[in-house]
C-alpha positions as CSV (number, residue, x, y, z in Angstrom):
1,X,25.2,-29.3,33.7
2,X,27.0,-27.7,30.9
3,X,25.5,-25.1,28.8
4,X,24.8,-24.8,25.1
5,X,27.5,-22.5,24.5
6,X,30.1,-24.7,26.1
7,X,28.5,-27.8,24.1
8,X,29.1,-25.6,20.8
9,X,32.1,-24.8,21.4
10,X,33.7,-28.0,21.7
11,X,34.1,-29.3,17.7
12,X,35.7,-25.7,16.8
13,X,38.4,-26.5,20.2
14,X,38.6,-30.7,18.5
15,X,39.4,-28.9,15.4
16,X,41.7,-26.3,16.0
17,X,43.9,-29.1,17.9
18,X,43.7,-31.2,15.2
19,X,45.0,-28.2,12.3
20,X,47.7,-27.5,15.2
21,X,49.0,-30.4,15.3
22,X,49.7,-30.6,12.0
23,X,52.2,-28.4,12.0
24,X,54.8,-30.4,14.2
25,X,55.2,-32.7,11.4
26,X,58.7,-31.0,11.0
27,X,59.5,-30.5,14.4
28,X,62.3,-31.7,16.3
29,X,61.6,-34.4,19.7
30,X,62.4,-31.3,21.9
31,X,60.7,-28.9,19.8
32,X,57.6,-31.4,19.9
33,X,58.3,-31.6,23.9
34,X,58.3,-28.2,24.6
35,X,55.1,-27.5,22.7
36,X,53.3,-30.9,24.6
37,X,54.7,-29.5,27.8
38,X,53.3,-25.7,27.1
39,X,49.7,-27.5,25.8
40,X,49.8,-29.3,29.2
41,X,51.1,-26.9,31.2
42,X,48.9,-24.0,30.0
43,X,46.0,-26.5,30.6
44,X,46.8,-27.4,33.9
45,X,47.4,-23.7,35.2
46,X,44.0,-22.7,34.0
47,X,42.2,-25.3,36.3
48,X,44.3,-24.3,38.7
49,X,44.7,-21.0,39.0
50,X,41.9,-20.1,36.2
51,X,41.8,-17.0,33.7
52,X,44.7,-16.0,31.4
53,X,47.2,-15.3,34.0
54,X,47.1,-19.1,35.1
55,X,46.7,-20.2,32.0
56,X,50.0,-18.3,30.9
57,X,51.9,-19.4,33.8
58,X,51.0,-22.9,33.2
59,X,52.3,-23.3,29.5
60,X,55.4,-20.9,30.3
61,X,56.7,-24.0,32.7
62,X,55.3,-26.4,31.2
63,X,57.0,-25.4,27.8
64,X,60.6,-25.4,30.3
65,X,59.9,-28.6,31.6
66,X,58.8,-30.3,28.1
67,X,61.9,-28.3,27.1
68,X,64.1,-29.9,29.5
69,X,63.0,-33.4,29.6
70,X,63.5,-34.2,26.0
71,X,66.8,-31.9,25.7
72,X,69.4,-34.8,24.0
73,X,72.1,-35.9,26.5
């Protein structure tokens, strides 16, 4: 069961994303892939390894692989 301060939290999290995101409208595709892959990646090191450390970890190779992946051949 989640609590209320979890539940009220959520629409501030929506909208911060939302006002983030409009800021790549200038970005490049590997700029835009490195900050999917850090978004991800910081996401996915907090569930698994939780707190900031994990969460840092996570976006710091996530941002190299996003990096990587959509670096022009």
């Amino acid at each position: 069961m989640k609590t209320t301060q979890q539940l009220s939290t959520f629409p501030a999290l929506v909208l911060l994303a939302a006002l983030s995101l409009g800021g790549c409208a200038g970005m490049t595709a590997q700029e835009k892939g490195t900050a999917t892959g850090a978004a991800i990646g910081g996401v996915a090191g907090n569930v698994m390894g939780g707190g900031l450390l994990g969460t840092a970890a996570g976006a710091a190779v996530g941002g190299v692989i996003g990096h990587e992946v959509t670096k022009q051949k």
